[in-house]
C-alpha positions in Angstrom: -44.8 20.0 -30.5 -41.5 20.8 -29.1 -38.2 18.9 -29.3 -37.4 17.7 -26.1 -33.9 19.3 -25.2 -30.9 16.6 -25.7 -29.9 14.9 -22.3 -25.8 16.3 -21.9 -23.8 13.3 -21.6 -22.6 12.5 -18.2 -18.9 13.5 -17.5 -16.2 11.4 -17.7 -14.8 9.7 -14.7 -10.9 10.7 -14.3 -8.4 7.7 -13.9 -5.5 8.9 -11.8 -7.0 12.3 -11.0 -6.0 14.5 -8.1 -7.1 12.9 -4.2 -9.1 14.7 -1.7 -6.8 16.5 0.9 -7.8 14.2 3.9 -7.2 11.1 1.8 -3.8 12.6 0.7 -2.8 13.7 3.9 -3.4 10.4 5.2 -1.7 8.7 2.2 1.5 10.7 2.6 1.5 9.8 6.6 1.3 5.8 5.9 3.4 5.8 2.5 6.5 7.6 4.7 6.5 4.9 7.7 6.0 2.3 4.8 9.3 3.6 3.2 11.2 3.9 5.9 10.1 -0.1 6.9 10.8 -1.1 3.4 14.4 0.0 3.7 14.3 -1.9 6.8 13.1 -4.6 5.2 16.0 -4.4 2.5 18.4 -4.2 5.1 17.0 -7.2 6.7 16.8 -9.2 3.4 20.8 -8.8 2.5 21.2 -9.2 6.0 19.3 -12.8 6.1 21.0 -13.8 2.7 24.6 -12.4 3.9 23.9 -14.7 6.9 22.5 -17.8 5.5 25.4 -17.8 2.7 28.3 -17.3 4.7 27.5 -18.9 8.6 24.3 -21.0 7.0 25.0 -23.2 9.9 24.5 -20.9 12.7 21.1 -19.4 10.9 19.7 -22.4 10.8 20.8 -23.2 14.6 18.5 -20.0 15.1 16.4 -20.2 12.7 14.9 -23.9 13.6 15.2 -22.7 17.8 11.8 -24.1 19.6 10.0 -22.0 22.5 6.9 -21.5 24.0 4.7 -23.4 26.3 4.1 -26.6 24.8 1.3 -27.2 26.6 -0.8 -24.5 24.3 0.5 -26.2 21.1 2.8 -23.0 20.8 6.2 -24.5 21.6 7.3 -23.1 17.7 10.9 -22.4 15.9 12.1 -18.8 15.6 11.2 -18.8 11.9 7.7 -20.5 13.0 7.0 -17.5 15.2 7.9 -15.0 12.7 5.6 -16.1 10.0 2.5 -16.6 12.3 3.2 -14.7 15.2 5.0 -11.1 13.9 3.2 -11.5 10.6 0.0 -11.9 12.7 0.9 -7.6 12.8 1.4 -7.1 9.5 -2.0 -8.6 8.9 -4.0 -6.3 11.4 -2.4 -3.4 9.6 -3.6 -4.6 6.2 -7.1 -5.5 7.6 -7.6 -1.9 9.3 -6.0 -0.6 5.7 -8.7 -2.2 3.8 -11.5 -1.3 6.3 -10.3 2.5 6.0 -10.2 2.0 2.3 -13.8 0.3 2.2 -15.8 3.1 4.5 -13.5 6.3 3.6 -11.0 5.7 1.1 -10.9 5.0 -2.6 -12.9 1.9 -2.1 -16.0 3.3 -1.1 -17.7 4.3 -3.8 -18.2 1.3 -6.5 -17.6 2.8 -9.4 -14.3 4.8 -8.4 -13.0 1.1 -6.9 -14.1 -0.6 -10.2 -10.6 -0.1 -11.8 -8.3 -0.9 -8.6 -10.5 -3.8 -7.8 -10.6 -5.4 -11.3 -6.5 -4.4 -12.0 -5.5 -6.1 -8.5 -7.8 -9.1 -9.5 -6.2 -9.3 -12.7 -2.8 -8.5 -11.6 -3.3 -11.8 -9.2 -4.8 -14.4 -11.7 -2.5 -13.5 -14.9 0.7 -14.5 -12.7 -1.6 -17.6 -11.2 -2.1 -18.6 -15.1 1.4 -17.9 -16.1 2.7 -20.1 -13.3 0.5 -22.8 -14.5 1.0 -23.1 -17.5 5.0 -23.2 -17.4 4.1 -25.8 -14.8 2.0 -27.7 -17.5 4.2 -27.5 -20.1 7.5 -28.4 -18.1 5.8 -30.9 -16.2 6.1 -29.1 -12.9 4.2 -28.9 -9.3 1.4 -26.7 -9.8 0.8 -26.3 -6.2 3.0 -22.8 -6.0 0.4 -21.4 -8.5 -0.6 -19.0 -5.6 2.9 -17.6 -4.7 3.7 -15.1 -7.5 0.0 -13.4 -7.2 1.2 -10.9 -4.3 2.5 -7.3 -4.1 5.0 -6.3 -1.2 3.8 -2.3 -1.0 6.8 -1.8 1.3 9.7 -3.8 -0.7 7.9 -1.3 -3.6 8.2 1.7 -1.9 11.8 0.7 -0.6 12.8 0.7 -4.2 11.7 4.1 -4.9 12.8 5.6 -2.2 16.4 3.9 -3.7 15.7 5.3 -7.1 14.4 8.6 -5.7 11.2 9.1 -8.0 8.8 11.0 -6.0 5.5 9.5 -7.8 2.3 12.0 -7.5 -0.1 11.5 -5.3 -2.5 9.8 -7.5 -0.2 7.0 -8.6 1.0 6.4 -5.1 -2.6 5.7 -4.0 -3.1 3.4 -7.0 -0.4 1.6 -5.7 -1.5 1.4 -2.2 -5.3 0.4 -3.1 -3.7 -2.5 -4.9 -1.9 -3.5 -2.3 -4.4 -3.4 -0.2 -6.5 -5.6 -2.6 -3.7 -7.9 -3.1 -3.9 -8.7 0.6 -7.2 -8.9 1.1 -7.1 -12.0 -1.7 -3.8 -13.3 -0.7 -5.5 -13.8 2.9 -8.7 -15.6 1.3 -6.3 -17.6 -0.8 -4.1 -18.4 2.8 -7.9 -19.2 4.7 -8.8 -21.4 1.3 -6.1 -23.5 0.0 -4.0 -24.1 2.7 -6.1 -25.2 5.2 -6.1 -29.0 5.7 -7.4 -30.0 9.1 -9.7 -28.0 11.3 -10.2 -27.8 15.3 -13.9 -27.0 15.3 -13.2 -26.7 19.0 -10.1 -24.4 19.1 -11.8 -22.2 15.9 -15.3 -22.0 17.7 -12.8 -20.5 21.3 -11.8 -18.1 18.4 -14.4 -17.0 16.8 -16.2 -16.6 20.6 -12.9 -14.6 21.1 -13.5 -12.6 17.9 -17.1 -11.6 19.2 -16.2 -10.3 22.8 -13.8 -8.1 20.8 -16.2 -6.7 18.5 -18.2 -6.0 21.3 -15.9 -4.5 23.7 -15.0 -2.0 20.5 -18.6 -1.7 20.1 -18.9 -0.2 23.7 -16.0 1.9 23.4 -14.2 0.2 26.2 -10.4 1.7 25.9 -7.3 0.1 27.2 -4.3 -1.8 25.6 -4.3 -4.3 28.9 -7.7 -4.9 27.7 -7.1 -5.6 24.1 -3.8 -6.7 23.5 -4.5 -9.9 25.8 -7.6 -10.7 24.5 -6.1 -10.5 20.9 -3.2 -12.8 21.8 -5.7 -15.2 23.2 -7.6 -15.2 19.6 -4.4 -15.4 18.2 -3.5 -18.6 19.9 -6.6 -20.4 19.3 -6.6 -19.5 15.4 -3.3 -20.9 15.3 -4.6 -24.4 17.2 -7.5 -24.3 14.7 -5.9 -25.2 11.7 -6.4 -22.1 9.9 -3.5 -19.6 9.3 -3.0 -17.6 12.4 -2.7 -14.5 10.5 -6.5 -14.8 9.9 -6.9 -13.5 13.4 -5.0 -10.3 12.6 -6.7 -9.7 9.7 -10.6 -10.2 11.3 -9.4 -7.7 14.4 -8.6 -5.0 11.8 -11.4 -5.0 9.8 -13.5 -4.8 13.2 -12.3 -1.5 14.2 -14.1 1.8 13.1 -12.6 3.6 10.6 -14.9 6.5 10.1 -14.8 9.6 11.9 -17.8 10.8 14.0 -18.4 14.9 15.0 -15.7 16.0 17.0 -12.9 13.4 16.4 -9.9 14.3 14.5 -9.0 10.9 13.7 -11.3 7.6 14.1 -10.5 4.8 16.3 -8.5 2.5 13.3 -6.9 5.6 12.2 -5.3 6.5 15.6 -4.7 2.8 16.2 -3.1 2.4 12.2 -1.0 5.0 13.2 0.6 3.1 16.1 0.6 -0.2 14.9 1.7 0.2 11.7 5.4 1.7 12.8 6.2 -1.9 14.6 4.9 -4.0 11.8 6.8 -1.7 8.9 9.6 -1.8 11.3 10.2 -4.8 13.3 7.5 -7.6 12.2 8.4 -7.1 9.0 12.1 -7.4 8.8 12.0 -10.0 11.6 10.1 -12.1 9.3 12.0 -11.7 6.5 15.4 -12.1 7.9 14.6 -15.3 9.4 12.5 -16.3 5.4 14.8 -14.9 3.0 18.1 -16.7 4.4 18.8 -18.9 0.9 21.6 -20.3 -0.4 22.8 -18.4 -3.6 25.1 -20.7 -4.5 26.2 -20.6 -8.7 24.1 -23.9 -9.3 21.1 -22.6 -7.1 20.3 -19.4 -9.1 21.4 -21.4 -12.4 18.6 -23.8 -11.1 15.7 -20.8 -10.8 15.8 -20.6 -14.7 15.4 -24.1 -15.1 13.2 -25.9 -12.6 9.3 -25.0 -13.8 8.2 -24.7 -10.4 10.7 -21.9 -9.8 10.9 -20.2 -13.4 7.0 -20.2 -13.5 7.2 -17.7 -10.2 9.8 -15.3 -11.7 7.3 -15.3 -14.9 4.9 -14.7 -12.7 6.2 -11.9 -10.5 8.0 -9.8 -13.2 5.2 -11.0 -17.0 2.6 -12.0 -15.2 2.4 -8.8 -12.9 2.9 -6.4 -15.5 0.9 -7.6 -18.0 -1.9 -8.4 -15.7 -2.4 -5.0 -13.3 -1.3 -2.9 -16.9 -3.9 -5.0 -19.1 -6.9 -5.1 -16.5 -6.8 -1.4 -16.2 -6.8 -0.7 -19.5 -9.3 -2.8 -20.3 -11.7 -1.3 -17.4 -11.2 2.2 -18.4 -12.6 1.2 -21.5 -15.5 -0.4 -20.2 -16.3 2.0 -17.7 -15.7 4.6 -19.8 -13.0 6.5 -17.4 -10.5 9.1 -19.0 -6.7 9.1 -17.6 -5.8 11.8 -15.6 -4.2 14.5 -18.6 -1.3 15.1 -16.4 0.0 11.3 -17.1 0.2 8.3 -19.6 -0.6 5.2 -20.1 3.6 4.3 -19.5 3.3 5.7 -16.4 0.5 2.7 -15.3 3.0 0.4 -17.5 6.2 1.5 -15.0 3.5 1.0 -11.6 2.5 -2.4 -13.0 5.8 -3.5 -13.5 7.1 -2.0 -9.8 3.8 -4.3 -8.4 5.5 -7.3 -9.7 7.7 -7.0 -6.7 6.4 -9.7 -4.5 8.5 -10.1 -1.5 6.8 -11.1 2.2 3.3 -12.7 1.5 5.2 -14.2 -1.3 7.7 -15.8 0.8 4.7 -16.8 3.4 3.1 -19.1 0.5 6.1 -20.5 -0.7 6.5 -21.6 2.4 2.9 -23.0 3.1 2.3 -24.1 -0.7 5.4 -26.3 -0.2 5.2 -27.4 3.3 7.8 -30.3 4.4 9.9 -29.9 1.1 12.9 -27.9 2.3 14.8 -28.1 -0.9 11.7 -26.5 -2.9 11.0 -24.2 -0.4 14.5 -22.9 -0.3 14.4 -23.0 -4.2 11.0 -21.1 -4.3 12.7 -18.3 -2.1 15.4 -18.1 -4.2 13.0 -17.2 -7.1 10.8 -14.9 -5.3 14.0 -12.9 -4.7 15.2 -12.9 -8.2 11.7 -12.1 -9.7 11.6 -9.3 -6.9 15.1 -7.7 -7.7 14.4 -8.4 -11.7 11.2 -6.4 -11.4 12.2 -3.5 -9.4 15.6 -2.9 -12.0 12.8 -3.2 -14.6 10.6 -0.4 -12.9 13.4 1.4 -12.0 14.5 1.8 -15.6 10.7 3.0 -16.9 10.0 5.5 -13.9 13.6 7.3 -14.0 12.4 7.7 -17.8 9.6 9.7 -16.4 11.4 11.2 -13.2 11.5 14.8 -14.4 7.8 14.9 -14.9 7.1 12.9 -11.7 9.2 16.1 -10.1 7.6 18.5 -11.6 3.9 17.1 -10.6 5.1 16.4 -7.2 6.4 19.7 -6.2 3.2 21.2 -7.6 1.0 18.9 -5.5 3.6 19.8 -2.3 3.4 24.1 -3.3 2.6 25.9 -0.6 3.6 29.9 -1.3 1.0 31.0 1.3 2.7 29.0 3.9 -1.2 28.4 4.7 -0.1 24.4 5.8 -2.2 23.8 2.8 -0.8 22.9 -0.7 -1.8 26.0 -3.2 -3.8 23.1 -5.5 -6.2 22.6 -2.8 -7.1 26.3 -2.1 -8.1 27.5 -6.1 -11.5 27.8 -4.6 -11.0 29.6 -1.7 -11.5 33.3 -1.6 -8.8 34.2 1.1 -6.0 32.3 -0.5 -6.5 34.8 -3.2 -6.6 37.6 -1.2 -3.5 36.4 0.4 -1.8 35.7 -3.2 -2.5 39.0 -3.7 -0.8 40.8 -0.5 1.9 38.3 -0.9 3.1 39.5 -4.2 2.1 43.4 -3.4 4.7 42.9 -0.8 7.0 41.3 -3.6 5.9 44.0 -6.1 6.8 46.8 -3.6 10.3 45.4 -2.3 11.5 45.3 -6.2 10.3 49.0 -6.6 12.5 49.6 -4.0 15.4 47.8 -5.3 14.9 49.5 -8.9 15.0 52.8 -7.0 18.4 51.8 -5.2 19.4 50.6 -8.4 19.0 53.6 -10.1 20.4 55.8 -7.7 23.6 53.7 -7.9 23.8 53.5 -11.6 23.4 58.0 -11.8 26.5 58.5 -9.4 29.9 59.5 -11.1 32.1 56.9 -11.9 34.8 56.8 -8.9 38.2 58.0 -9.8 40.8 55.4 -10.5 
């Protein structure tokens, strides 16, 4: 009787290998409006600390301003507004984000999202226990347990577009997909924890709101002066409900569709991503955080950040916790699930991303400011911490990627080659007959201009010296 042949082990999947073009093409398009928002964002933050530090008075004049018809239980301060109203943007963004990520991105096959999913999980609870536990141990609040577990993907790219590390492809989509993650949790953790009392009539008016806009998308019915009313109304009514207003940005992103049917070029989210997400990097954003991040720096204030449990427990959290967390849960699922890092990096590299994820900035700010609620002093304190966890964490990643720059260059301009000037990088084409064949005339036409040269050359070396 025959031996049954041996069944060839299955390959290995590859960790941080290269994207698909329409996934990096898409990546490179959102990553450059995030950039350019995150050094908006900068601008804003020194601007709001520069402020708050040297006419504190007059920011909080503006800051604590009331308007809006009271009437709708919207008559809110300018800093009120900016956390639930502009942030309500930010939100939608994230939610059409993870939508795109669950039905066409990296999320959408189970086993590829395994290790994103479980490093973003673990990269939220490690800074949650770290918190806690300097909280235990010093005798501190353990209510800001929640504020160090988010990533600010925009604050993040900010800092390497400072640093100028082009990261490849593959690590700036890790990136991404946990911070796309991080806000889908970070949301769950807003709708779960800090919701105390509930308007079942106002959330019901939502929710009702919530279905006439899933069915007006259903029926393709087109038309900002439809949508953007509609949306505001939901909006308003989540806010009246009890539950974080920002909730209704998130549930209207993940309600557009994000995949592509025959014929279309770009699918509904995409094209509406692609608007949307230029205000929110740009102007919801930095709104938000120059009327958050206004906090007195004084000497005894950041002396205070060290000491206080409550605020050293965050900067553990943001700049240990992070690191250790994202760094250690990936590891460990690459083990279990038997996936092989992409040969082109190393395991520093993930180290150097962990450690630039500890940069927790905007939905940071937003639970400081919700986990604290009616405790000015702490809130302020808590701020003061996110900040210095933040800028502590970016130096740190700064240092371990400009160790790694040159190869991060060399892997970059590969991924960006394009000799054929096809509008495709080279990488992409290795399978394609007529890039060959256009290889090939390319450098015939290089081959036969140096011939000519040579001859030239020669020429001009046989002529007779010229006399003196």
């Amino acid at each position: 009787m025959a031996t049954p042949a041996p069944v060839p082990p299955s390959p290995r999947r590859t960790f941080l290998g290269r994207l698909p073009l329409p996934e990096r093409n898409y990546l490179t398009d959102a990553l450059r409006t995030e950039t350019v928002g995150g050094v908006i964002l900068l601008v804003a933050a020194v601007a709001a600390l520069v402020w708050a530090n040297t006419f504190g008075s007059s920011y909080s004049r503006v800051s604590h301003f009331h308007f809006g018809p009271g009437a709708l239980g919207l008559h809110l301060s300018v800093a009120h507004w900016a956390a639930d109203g502009l942030l309500a943007v930010f939100f939608f963004v994230a939610g059409v984000e993870l939508k795109r990520e669950l039905v066409a991105g990296e999320l959408r096959d189970p086993k590829a999202a395994a290790l994103p999913v479980v490093a973003a999980l673990c990269g939220m609870a490690v800074p949650a226990v770290v918190y806690t536990l300097v909280n235990v141990i010093g005798d501190g609040s353990t209510g800001g347990w929640a504020v160090p577990t988010a990533t600010d993907i925009a604050f993040a790219l900010a800092v390497l577009a400072v640093i100028g590390t082009s990261l490849p492809a593959a690590l700036r989509a890790f990136l991404l997909t946990l911070a796309v993650v991080d806000d889908l949790f970070a949301i769950l953790i807003i709708a779960v924890f800090f919701t105390e009392n509930i308007d079942f009539v106002a959330l019901i008016g939502a929710f009702a709101g919530l279905v006439v806009f899933y069915l007006l998308l259903r029926f393709d019915v087109r038309g900002w002066y439809v949508y953007v009313p509609l949306a505001l109304v939901i909006w308003g009514l989540m806010y009246n409900s009890g539950i974080h207003a920002t909730i209704a940005g998130v549930a209207m992103g993940l309600m557009l569709r994000c995949t592509r049917r025959e014929g279309e070029e770009h699918s509904p989210g995409e094209r509406i991503e692609h608007l949307v997400r230029p205000l929110s990097a740009g102007l919801a954003v930095p709104l938000f955080a120059l009327f958050s991040a206004g906090v007195s720096l004084s000497g005894g204030a950041l002396a205070g950040v060290f000491t206080r449990p409550e605020t050293l427990g965050v900067v553990l959290g943001l700049v240990v916790g992070k690191t250790i967390g994202i760094f250690g849960g990936t590891w460990l699922a690459t083990r279990f699930t038997k996936a092989e890092l992409n040969k082109d990096l190393a395991w520093a590299d993930v180290f150097a991303v962990a450690a630039l994820a500890g940069i927790g900035f905007t939905v940071s700010l937003l639970i400081g400011e919700l986990a604290f609620v009616g405790d000015d002093d702490m809130i302020n304190e808590i701020k003061a911490s996110v900040l210095i966890g933040s800028v502590i964490a970016a130096v740190l990643s700064g240092v371990l990627l400009k160790l790694r720059v040159r190869r991060y260059r060399a892997l970059y301009d590969a991924e960006e080659l394009d000799e054929d000037a096809s509008g495709i990088p080279d990488i992409y084409e290795q399978d394609d007959p007529e890039y060959h064949l256009r290889m090939a005339a390319l450098y015939e036409k290089k081959a036969a201009e140096h011939r000519r040269l040579a001859r030239v050359a020669g020429a001009a070396s046989s002529k007779p010296d010229s006399p003196a």
